[in-house]
DRENROTI-697361 format. One record per residue (C-alpha): residue number from 0; y, z, x. Coordinates in steps of 0.5 Angstrom, whole numbers. Layout:
<recs>
<rec NUM <Y Z X>>
...
</recs>
This chain:
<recs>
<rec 0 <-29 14 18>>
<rec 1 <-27 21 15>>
<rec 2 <-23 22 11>>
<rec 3 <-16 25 11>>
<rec 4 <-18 30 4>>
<rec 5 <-25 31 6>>
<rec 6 <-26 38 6>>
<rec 7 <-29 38 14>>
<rec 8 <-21 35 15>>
<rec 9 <-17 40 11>>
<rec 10 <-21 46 11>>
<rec 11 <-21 47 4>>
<rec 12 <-27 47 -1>>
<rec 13 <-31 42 -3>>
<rec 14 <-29 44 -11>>
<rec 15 <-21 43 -8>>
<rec 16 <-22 37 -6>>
<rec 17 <-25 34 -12>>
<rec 18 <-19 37 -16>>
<rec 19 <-14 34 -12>>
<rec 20 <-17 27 -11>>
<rec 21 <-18 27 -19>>
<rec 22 <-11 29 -19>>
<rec 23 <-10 23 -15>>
<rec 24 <-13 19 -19>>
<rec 25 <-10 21 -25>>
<rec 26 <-3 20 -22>>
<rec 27 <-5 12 -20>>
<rec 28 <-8 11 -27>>
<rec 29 <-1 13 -30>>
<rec 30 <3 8 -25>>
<rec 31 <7 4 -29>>
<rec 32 <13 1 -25>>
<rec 33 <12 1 -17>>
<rec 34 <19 -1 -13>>
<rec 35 <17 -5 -7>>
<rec 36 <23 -6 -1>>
<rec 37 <23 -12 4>>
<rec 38 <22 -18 0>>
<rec 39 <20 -22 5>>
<rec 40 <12 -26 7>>
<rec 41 <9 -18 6>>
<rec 42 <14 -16 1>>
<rec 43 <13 -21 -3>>
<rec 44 <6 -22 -2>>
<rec 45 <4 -15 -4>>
<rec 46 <10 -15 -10>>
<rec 47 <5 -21 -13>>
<rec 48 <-1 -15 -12>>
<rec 49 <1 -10 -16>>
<rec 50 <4 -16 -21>>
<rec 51 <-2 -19 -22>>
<rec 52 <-5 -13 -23>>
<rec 53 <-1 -11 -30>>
<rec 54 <5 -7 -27>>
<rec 55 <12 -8 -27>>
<rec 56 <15 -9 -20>>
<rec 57 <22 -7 -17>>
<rec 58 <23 -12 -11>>
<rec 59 <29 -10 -6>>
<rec 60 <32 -14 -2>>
<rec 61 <39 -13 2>>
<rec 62 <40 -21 2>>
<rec 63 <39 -25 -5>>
<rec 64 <37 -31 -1>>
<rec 65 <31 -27 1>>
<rec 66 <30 -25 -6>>
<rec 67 <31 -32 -9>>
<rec 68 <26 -35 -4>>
<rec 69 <22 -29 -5>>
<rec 70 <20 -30 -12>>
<rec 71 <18 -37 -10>>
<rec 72 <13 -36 -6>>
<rec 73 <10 -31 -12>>
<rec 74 <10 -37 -16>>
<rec 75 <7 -41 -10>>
<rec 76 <2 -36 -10>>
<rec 77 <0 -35 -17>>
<rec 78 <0 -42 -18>>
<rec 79 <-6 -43 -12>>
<rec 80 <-10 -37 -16>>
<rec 81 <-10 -42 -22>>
<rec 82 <-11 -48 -17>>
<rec 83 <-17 -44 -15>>
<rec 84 <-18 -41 -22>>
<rec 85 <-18 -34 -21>>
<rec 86 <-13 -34 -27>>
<rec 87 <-11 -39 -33>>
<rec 88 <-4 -44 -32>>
<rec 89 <-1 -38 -38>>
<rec 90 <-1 -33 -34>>
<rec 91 <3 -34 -28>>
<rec 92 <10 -34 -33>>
<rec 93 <7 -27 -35>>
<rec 94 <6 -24 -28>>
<rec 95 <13 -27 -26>>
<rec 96 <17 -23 -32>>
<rec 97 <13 -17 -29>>
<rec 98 <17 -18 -22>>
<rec 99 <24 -16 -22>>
<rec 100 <28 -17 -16>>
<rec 101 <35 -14 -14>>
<rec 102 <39 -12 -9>>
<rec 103 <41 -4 -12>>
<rec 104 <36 1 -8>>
<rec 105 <38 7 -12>>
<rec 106 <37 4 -19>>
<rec 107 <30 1 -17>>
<rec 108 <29 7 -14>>
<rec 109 <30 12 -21>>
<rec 110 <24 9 -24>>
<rec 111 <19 8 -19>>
<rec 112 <13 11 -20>>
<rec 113 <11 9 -13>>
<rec 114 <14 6 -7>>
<rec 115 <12 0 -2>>
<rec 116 <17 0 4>>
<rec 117 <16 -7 7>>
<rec 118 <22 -8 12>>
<rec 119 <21 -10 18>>
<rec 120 <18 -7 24>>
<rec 121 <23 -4 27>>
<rec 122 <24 3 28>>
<rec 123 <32 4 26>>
<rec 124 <31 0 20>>
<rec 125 <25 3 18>>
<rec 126 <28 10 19>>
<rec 127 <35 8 15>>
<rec 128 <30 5 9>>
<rec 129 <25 12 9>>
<rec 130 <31 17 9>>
<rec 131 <34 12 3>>
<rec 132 <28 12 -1>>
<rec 133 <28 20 0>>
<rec 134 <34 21 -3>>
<rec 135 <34 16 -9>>
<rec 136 <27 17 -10>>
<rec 137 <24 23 -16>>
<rec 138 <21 28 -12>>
<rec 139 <14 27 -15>>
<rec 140 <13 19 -12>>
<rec 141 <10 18 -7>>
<rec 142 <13 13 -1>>
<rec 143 <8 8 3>>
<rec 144 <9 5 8>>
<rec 145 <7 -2 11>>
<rec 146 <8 -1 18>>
<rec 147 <3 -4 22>>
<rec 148 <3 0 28>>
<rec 149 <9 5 28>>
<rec 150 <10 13 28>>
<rec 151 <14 12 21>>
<rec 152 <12 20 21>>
<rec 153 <15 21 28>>
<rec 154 <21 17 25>>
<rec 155 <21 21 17>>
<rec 156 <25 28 19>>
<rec 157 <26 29 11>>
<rec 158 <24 35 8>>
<rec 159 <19 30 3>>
<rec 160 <15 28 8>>
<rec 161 <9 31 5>>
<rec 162 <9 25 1>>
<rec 163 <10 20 6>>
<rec 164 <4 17 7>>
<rec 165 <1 8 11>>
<rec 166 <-2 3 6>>
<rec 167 <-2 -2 11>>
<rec 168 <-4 -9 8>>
<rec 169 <-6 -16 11>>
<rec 170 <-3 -22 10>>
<rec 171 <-4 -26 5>>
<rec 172 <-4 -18 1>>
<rec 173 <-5 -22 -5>>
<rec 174 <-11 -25 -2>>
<rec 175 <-14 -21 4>>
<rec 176 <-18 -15 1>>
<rec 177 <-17 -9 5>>
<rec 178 <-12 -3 6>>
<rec 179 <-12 1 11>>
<rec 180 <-9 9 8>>
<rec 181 <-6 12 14>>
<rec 182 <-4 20 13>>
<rec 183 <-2 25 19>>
<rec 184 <-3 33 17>>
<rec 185 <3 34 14>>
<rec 186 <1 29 9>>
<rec 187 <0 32 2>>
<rec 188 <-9 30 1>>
<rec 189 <-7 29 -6>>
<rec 190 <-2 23 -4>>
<rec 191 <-8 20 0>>
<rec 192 <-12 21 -6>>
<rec 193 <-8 17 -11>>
<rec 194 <-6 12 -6>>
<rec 195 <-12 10 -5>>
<rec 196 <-14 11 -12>>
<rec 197 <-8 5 -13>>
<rec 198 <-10 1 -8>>
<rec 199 <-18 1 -12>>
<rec 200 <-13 -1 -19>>
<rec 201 <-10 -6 -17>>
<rec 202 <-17 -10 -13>>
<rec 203 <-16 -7 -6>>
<rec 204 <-21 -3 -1>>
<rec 205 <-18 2 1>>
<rec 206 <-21 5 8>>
<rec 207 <-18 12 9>>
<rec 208 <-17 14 17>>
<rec 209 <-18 21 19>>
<rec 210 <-11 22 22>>
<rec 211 <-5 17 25>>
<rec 212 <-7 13 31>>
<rec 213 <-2 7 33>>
<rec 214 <-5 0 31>>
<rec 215 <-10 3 26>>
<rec 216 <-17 -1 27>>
<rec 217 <-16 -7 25>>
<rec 218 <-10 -9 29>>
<rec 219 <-13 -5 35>>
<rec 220 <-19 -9 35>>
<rec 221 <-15 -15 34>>
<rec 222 <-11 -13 40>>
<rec 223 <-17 -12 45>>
<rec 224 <-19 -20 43>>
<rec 225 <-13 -22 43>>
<rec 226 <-12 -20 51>>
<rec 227 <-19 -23 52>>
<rec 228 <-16 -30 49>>
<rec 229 <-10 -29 53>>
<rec 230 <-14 -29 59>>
<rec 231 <-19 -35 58>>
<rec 232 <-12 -39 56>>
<rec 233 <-9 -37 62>>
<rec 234 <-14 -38 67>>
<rec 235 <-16 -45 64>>
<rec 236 <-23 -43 62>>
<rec 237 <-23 -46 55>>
<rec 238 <-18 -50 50>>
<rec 239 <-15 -47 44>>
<rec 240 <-20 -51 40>>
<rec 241 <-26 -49 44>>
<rec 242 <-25 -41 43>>
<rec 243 <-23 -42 36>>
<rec 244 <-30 -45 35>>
<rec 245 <-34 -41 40>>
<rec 246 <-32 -34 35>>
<rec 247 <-33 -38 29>>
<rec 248 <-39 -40 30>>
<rec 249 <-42 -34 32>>
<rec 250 <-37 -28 31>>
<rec 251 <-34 -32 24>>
<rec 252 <-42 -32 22>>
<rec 253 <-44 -25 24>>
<rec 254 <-39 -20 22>>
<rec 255 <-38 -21 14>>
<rec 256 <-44 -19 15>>
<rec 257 <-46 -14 19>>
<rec 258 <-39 -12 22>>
<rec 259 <-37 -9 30>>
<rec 260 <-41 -4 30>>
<rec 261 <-48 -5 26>>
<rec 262 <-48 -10 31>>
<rec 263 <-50 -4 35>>
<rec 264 <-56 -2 32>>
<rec 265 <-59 -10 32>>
<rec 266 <-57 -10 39>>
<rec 267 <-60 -4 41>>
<rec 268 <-56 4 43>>
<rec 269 <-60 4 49>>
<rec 270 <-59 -4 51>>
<rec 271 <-52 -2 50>>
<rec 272 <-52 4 54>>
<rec 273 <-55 0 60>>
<rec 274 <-49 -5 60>>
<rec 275 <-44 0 60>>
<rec 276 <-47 3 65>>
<rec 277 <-48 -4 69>>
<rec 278 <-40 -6 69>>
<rec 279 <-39 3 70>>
<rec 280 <-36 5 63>>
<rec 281 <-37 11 61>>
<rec 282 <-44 11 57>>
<rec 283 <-43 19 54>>
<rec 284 <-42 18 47>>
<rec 285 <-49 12 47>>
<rec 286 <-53 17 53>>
<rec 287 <-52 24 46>>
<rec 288 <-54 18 40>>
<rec 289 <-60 15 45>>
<rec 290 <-63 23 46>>
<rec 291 <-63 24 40>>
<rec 292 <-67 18 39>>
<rec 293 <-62 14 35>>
<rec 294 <-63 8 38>>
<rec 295 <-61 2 32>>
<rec 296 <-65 -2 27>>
<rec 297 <-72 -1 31>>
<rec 298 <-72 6 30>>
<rec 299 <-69 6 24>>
<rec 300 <-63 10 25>>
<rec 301 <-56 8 30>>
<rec 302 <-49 8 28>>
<rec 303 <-53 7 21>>
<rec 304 <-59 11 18>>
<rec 305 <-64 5 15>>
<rec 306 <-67 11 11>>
<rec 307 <-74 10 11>>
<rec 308 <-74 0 12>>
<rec 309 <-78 -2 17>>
<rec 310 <-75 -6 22>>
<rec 311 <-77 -13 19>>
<rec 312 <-76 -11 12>>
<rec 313 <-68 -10 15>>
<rec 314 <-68 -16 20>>
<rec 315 <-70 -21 14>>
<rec 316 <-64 -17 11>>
<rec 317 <-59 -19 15>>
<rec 318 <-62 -27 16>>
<rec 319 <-63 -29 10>>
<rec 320 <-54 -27 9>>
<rec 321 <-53 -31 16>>
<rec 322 <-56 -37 13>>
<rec 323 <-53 -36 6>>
<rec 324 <-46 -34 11>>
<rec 325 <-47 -42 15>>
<rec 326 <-49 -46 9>>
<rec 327 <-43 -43 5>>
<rec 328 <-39 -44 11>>
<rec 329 <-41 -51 14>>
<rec 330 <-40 -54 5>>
<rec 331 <-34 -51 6>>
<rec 332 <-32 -55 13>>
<rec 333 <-30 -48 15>>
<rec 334 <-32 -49 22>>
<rec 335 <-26 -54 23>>
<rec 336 <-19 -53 24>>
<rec 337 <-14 -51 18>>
</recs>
C-alpha cells in the first residue's frame, strides 16, 4: 500500500520526505502525555496502550460513571497481561497512576502532546468532539481519530485540519497489533509521519493508506464476509458453529500466514482470472499482471516478487508455517468455541 508521504503521492522529492518523516519521528519520540476522549470499550483500551507503553494519559469522559468503569476494565486488562506474563503483578499500579481520568476537556487538552479522539460513531458527535479539540488544543498537536468508517475530514471544517489525521485501532487495542493510519490530501505528510511513528513506539504496526476510503481495509474485508455469512445463515445452508469452524479451519490457518492476497500468487493469477471470467467479472486488472508473465509463485512473480526462489523452495515455506499454524492451534483448542 502506498503511502500517503511518499514522494509518488506528494510530488515531493525523495530528500523532503525523508526530512519530514524524521521530523515525524522525531516529534513521536518527544510525547510525553497523550489525551484520549471517550472512555469506553475503545477508549479505555487504547488509554491502557499508551499507558503500558510509559506515557501519561488524559482519559476524557462526559460522564464519570464511564470514566470509574473505564479504569476498571485497564486494571482487567493489566491483570490479564500479568496473567499471560507480559508484565510482572508490580507494574499494573505503575501503569494505573499513568492513566488520569477527567471530565474537563479543555484542561487535559492544554497538555497534550497528542490526540486520541475515541466517542462514538456518530457523525454530530464526532463533529462537536473535533472542533473542541481544535480550540482547546495547542496548534502543533496532532489530533487522531478513531473512526471505523466515517468522513471525519468532510465533517472537521476547522482551519487545523492539516493536523487531522485516522489512527483507527482493533479492539482489543491493547491486544491486536494493527493501526490503520488514514490521511486525506489536506493532511500535513509530516502528521502522518509522526502518527505512525507513535504507533510503532507504543508496539503497533501501523499501515498507511494512500488516501480515505470509507471502511478502510479491514473492516472492508470484513464487510464483504459478513454479507456472505448473512447469506448462508439466512438461506438455512449451515449453522453458526459450522461456519465458524469451516473459516477456522481453513481461513484461521491460512491467512496469518499468507494473507488475502499471497494467496493469489499460490492460487495462481491465470487460474484466478479464468474464475473471474466464469461468473463474468471484470478480469482487466489480472488480464494486464498475466501479460506480463506475472502469474504468482510458480513464475516467481504475482502480487509478490519471489526474487530469484524457486517454486518449491517457496512452497516448503509456506508449509512448514501451515504445520507449525495447525499444531500451535489445535494445542491451544482454538478451533473450538470461546
Amino acid at each position: 500500500m502506498a503511502d500517503a508521504g511518499d514522494a509518488a503521492a506528494t510530488g515531493a522529492p525523495r530528500d523532503a520526505r525523508e526530512a519530514r518523516e524524521a521530523r515525524g519521528a522525531g516529534e513521536a519520540r518527544d510525547v510525553k502525555t497523550v489525551l484520549v476522549v471517550g472512555s469506553g470499550v475503545m477508549g479505555s483500551s487504547i488509554a491502557q496502550v499508551f499507558a503500558c507503553a510509559g506515557i501519561d494519559v488524559h482519559l476524557v469522559d462526559v460522564h464519570q460513571a464511564a470514566l470509574d468503569r473505564a479504569m476498571g476494565l485497564i486494571e482487567s486488562g493489566l491483570q490479564t497481561f500479568v496473567e499471560f506474563g507480559t508484565i510482572g503483578p508490580e507494574s499494573v499500579a505503575a501503569t494505573l497512576s499513568r492513566v488520569v481520568p477527567s471530565t474537563d476537556l479543555v484542561s487535559a487538552a492544554a497538555g497534550a502532546d497528542f490526540v486520541v479522539e475515541a466517542v462514538s460513531e456518530d457523525a454530530n458527535v464526532k463533529r462537536a468532539v473535533l472542533l473542541a479539540l481544535d480550540a482547546a488544543c495547542p496548534t502543533e498537536v496532532v489530533i487522531a481519530s478513531n473512526t471505523s468508517s466515517l468522513d471525519i475530514f468532510g465533517l472537521a471544517d476547522f482551519a487545523g485540519v492539516e493536523r487531522l489525521v485516522i489512527a483507527h485501532f482493533f479492539a482489543p487495542a491493547h491486544i491486536i497489533p494493527l493501526v490503520e493510519v488514514v490521511p486525506e490530501p489536506r493532511t500535513a505528510p509530516e502528521v502522518v509521519g509522526m502518527t505512525r511513528a507513535l504507533m510503532e513506539r507504543v508496539g503497533k504496526s501501523p499501515i498507511v493508506l494512500a488516501r480515505f476510503v470509507p471502511s478502510f481495509i479491514v473492516n472492508r474485508i470484513q464487510q464483504a464476509i459478513g454479507r456472505a455469512v448473512e447469506e448462508i445463515l439466512e438461506n438455512g445452508w449451515a449453522g453458526p458453529e459450522e461456519i465458524d469452524r469451516a473459516v477456522k479451519l481453513s481461513l484461521g490457518v491460512r491467512l496469518p500466514i499468507v494473507g488475502v492476497v499471497q494467496t493469489i500468487d499460490f492460487t495462481g493469477l491465470d487460474v484466478v482470472r479464468d474464475i473471474l471470467v466464469s461468473i463474468g467479472r471484470d478480469t482487466s486488472f489480472f488480464d494486464e499482471k498475466v501479460r506480463e508473465g506475472r502469474l504468482g509463485v510458480k513464475a516467481g512473480r504475482g502480487m509478490y516478487d519471489y526474487e530469484g526462489r524457486s517454486e518449491v523452495e517457496v512452497l516448503r515455506k509456506r508449509d512448514l508455517l501451515f504445520l507449525e499454524m495447525v499444531q500451535r492451534l489445535t494445542e491451544m483448542h482454538a478451533f473450538e468455541p470461546v
